[in-house]
N, C-alpha and C positions, 0 to 999 in steps of 0.2 A: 271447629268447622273452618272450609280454605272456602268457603263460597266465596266471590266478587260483591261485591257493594252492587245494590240496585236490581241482582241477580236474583233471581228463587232459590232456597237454598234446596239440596239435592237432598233424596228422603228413600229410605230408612233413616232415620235419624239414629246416630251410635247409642246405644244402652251403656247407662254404666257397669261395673262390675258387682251388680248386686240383683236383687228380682225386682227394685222398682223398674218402672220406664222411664224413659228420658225425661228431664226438668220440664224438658220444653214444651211436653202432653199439659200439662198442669197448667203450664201460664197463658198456653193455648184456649184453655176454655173460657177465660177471662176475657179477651180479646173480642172485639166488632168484626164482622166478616167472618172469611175463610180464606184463609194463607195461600197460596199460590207455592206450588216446588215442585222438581224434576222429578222424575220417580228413575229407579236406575236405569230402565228401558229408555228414559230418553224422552220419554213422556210427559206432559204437561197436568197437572192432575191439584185439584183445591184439597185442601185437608179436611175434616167434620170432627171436633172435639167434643163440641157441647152433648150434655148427654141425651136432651130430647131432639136434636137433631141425627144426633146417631142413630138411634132408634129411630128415627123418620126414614130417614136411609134406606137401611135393614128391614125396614116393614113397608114400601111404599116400592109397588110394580114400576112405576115408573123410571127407577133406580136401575140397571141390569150390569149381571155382571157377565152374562154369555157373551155383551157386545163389545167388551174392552177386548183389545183385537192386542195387545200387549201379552207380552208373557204373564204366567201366574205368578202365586208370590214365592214360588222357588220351582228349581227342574225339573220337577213333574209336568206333565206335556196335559193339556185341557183332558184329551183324550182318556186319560188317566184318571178324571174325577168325574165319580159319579152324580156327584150332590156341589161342588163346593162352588163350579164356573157355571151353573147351571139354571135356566129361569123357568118358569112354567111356561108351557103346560107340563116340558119334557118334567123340571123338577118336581111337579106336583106328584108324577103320577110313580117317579122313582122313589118319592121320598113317603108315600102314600103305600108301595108295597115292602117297604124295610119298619114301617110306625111303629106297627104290631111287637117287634121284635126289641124294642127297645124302650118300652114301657119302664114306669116305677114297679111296679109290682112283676116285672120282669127281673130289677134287679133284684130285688128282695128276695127272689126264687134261689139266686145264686149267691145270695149272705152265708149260706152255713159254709159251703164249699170255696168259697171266698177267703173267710176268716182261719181257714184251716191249712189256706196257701201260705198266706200271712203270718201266724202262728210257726209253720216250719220253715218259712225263708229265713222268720227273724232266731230260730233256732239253728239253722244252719251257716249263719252269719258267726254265733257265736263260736263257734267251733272254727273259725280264719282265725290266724293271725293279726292283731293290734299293730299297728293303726290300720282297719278295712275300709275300701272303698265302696261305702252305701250306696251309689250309684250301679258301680257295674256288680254287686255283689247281693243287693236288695231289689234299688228300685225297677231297676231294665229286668230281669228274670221275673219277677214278681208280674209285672205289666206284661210280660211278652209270654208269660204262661196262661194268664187271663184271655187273652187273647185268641191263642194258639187253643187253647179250650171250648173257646166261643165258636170261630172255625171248624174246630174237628181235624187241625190237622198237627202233626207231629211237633213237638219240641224242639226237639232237633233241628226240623228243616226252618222253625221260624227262628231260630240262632244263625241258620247258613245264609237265610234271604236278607238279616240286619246290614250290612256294607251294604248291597244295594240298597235299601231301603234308604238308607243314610244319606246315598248319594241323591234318590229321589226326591227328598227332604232339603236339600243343599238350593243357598243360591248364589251365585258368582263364585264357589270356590270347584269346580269339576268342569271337565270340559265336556261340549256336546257328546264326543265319543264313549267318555266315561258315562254321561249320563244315558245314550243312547243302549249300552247294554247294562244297562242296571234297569232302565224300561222291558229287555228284551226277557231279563234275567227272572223277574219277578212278576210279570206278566205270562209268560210264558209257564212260570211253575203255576200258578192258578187257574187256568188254564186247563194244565192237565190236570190238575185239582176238579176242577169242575167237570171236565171229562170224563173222568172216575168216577165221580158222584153219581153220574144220569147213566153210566155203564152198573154200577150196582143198584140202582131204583129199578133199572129195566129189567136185568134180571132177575132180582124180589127183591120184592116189596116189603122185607122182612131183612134185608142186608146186613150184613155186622161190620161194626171196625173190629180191627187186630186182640181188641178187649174182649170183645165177645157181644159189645153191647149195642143195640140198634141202633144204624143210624141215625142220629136226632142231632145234627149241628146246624149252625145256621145255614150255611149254604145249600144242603140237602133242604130244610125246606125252606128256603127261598126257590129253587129250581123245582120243586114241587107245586108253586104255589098258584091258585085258579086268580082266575076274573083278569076284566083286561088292563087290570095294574101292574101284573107279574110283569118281573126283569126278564128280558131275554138273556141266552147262555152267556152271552160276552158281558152284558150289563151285571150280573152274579160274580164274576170273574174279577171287573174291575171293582164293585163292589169289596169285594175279600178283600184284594190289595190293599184299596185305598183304607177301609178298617183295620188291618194290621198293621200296618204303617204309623198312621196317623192316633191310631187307639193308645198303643205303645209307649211312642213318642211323648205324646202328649201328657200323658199321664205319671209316667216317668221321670221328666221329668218337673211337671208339677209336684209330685211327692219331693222329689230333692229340693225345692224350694221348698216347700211347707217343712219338712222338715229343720231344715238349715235357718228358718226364721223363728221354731217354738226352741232351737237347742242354741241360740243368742240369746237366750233370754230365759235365764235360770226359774226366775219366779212365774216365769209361764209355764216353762215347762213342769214342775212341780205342780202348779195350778191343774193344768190337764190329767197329770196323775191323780191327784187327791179327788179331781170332781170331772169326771167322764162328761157328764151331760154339756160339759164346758167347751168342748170340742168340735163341736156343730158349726156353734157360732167362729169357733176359733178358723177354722178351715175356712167359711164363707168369706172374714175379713182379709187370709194370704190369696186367697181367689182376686179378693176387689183389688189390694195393695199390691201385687206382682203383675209383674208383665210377660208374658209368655212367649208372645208371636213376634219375634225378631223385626218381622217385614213391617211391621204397624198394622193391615189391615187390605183388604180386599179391594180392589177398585172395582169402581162401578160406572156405570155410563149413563147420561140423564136421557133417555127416550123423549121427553119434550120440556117444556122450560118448567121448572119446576119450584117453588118459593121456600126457602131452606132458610127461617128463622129472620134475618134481616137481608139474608143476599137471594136476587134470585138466578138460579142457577140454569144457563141455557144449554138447550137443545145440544148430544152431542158434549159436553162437559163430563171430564174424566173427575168423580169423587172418591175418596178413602175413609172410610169412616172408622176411626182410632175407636175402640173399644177401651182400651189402656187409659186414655185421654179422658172418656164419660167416666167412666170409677173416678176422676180426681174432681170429678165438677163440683166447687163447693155450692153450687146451685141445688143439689139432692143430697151429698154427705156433709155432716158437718165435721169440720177439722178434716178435709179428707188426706191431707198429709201427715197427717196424725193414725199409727197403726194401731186400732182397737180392737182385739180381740173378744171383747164382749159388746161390739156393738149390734145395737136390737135393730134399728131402721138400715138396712142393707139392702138395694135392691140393684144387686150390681150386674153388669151385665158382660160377666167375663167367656159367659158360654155361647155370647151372641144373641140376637133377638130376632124376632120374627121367622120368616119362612127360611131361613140358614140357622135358625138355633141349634147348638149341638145335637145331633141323634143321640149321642150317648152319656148325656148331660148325668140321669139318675145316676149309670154304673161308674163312671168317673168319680162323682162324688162317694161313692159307695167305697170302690179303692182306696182314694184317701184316707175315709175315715177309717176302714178296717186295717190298713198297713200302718198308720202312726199309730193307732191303737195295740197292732203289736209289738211295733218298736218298742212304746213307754212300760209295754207290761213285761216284757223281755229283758229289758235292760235299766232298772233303776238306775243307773249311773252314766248313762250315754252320753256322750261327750266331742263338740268336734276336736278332730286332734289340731288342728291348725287353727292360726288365728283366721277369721271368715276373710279379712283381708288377702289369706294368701288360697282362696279356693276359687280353681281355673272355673272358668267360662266357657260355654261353647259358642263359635264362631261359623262363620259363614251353613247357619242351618236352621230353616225355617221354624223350627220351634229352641228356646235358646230354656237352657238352667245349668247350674251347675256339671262340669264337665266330670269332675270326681269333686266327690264326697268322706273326705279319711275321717274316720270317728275310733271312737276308744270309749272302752266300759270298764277300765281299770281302776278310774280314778283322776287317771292322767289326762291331758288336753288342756282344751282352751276350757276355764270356766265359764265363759260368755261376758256380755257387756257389762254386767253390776260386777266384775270381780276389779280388786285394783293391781291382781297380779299377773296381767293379760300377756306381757312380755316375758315373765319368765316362763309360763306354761308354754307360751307356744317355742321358747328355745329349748322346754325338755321335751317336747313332742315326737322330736325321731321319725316326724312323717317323710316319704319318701318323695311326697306330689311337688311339683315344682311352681309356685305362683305364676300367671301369666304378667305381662308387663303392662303396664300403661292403666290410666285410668278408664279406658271405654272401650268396648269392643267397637274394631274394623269395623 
C-alpha cells in the first residue's frame, strides 16, 4: 500500500493471488468503528465488515444504493442494471416479476439437462491436449451454454457478445469508448432479441425456435407476462444482458476456484470422490473462504442517520458493506481462517442478503455441484499441471478467479500441498501458461 500516513487508505483493497480476500477483511472485523477510505471514484465511503452489520446494511431501506450518484462497481452504466443499483419501489416490483423464475424447484427442473452438459464438457475436455485449460475449455463454455439455454438464444452469439461483455465487467482497465460500444454492442443485440421474441408471440402463439420446439425461454415469458409487475420491453432487454453477463461470469469463475482449492488438496479431493454427500458441505465452505468480487462490495447511501453497531452513521454517508469481510467474522465462524470443508454451522453470506440476495443463488449452486461432480467422475487422476503459485489471475475485472486453469489426467502435475515433491512436478509439467508477477493483483 503507498497510502500517506494520517490518509484513508484508497479501496479496493489488492487481492492476493489466491481465492482468499485481502488480510485486511479479517482484521477488519475485529476493529471499533468503521474505517474510513477513498473509493476509486474519488469518493469518501466507511467500510461494514462485521457480519451483523453487513446484513443490517443489506437488509435495512434506509441504506440505498440508487442514491450513490458515484459509478458502479465496474463499466457497466446504472442504466444497465436491472436489479443491482436499484431500491424499491422500482426493485421490488422488478425483482417481484423475475421471483418465479428463479425458484429452488426451478433449478431442480433443469438438474437432468444440467448434469448432462457437464457430463460431456468434462468428456470433451478429455479428448484436448494435456496440459488443458479448465477455465476456457470447461468452466466459461459450460456456464455460458447454461446460460445461453436459459435465454433461448444461440451459442454462438453468446461466444461473439463475451469481449464485450468482459469489457462491461472491467473496472479502470478500458476506456469510456471502449466501454461505450460494448454497451452499444450487447445491448443492442438483446434488443433485437427481444424484438424477435414479441414479433413471433404476435404472430402465434404457438412459435417455434430453429429446433422446432415452442417458445419457452425466459425472455419470451417474461415479455408475456400479466399483472402490473411485468418488465416492460427495454426492462426484458436489459434484464437478458445483465443475466448473461453476470450469470456467466460469476459462475465460471467460482467453479475455477472451487475447483483449484479441492485439487490442492489431495485428501479432499479423494474424500469428495469416495463420499458424494460430502460435497455440499465442501462447496458451501469455498463459497464462505473465497472472494469473488474484486471491488469488495456495493456502496450504499444512509437516507437518514442511522446506528450501525457502535458508530452511528449520518445522513448522506457513503457505506460498503464487504460480504468477503462478514464470512471471516470470528464472531459467527469459528477458526474462520481455517478452511473446513466439513463444517456444519455455515451461514455465510457469499450470495448477499436481504432484498439484493442473488436471484440465482439455487442454480449457481446447482452448477457447482453438478460440474465438480463431473470433473471427479471423469477424471480419477486430475491434476493441476502447474504449481497453484504459478496460476494467473484476472485483473482489472469486476468478478476476479483464476485467469487459466492448466490440469492434467496423466499422472503428471502438481500433486498438491501434502506432496513433498512439489518442485519437481511442477518443472516436469510442460505447461505452456505463464505465472503473473508480484504478490497481489493491481
Amino acid at each position: 500500500m503507498t497510502d500517506e500516513p494520517d490518509k484513508p487508505p484508497l479501496f479496493p483493497f489488492p487481492h492476493p493471488h489466491s481465492s482468499r480476500p485481502p488480510a485486511r477483511f479479517a482484521e477488519l472485523t475485529t476493529e471499533p468503528g468503521l474505517p474510513r477510505v477513498v473509493l476509486s471514484n474519488g469518493a469518501s465511503a466507511l467500510l461494514v465488515s462485521r457480519y451483523a452489520d453487513v446484513r443490517a446494511v443489506l437488509s435495512d431501506d434506509r441504506f440505498s444504493r440508487a442514491s450513490f450518484s458515484g459509478k458502479p462497481m465496474f463499466a457497466r452504466s446504472n442504466a444497465s442494471l436491472a436489479l443491482a443499483t436499484s431500491d424499491p419501489p422500482v426493485h421490488s416490483r422488478r425483482r417481484q416479476a423475475v421471483a418465479s423464475e428463479f425458484t429452488a424447484r426451478r433449478a431442480r427442473e433443469t438438474a437432468p439437462w444440467l448434469r448432462e452438459l457437464a457430463a460431456s464438457s468434462a468428456r470433451r475436455l478429455r479428448t484436448l491436449p494435456q496440459p488443458a485449460d479448465l477455465v476456457e475449455e470447461f468452466t466459461v463454455p459450460f456456464a455460458l451454454r447454461t446460460g445461453a439455454e436459459q435465454l433461448g438464444l444461440p451459442y454462438d452469439d453468446a461466444v461473439k457478445l463475451r469481449p464485450a461483455m468482459a469489457v462491461m465487467m472491467s473496472f479502470g482497465s478500458h476506456t469510456p469508448e471502449e466501454v461505450a460500444a460494448a454497451h452499444a454492442e450487447v445491448h443492442g443485440y438483446f434488443g433485437d432479441l427481444v424484438a424477435r421474441r414479441l414479433a413471433d408471440a404476435d404472430a402465434d402463439n404457438e412459435a417455434t425456435t430453429g429446433t422446432g420446439r415452442p417458445n419457452d425461454d425466459l425472455l419470451t415469458r417474461l415479455l408475456l407476462g400479466k399483472g402490473a409487475d411485468r418488465l416492460s420491453h427495454e426492462e426484458v432487454a436489459v434484464f437478458g444482458a445483465g443475466l448473461l453477463m453476470a450469470g456467466f461470469d460469476t459462475t465460471s469463475r467460482q467453479l475455477a476456484m472451487a475447483v483449484l482449492t479441492v485439487l490442492r488438496d489431495p485428501a479432499l479431493t479423494a474424500r469428495l470422490r469416495e463420499q458424494p454427500e460430502a460435497l455440499t458441505p465442501a462447496l458451501e465452505e469455498i463459497l464462505r473462504w473465497s472472494s469473488l468480487i474484486a471491488t469488495g462490495g456495493a456502496a450504499h447511501v444512509a437516507l437518514e442517520d442511522v446506528q450501525l453497531g457502535d458508530v452511528l452513521v449520518p445522513a448522506g454517508e457513503v457505506v460498503v458493506p464487504l460480504t468477503a469481510a462478514a464470512n471471516q467474522d470470528a464472531s459467527i465462524f469459528a477458526a474462520p481462517d481455517r478452511f473446513d470443508p466439513g463444517r456444519e454451522d455455515n451461514p455465510h453470506i457469499a450470495f448477499g442478503h436481504g432484498r439484493h440476495y442473488c436471484l440465482g443463488a439455487p442454480l449457481a449452486r446447482l452448477q457447482l455441484e453438478v460440474g465438480m461432480s463431473a470433473l471427479l467422475a471423469e477424471f480419477p487422476t486430475l491434476r493441476l499441471a502447474v504449481h497453484e503459485d504459478q496460476i494467473p489471475w484476472t485483473t482489472g475485472q469486476f468478478i476476479r478467479g483464476p485467469l487459466a486453469l492448466p490440469v492434467r489426467w496423466d499422472g503428471a502435475g502438481w500433486p498438491g500441498v501434502a506432496s513433498s515433491t512439489e518442485e519437481t512436478a511442477v518443472g516436469a509439467s510442460g505447461c505452456p501458461w505463464s505465472p503473473d508477477t508480484g504478490s497481489e493483483e493491481p
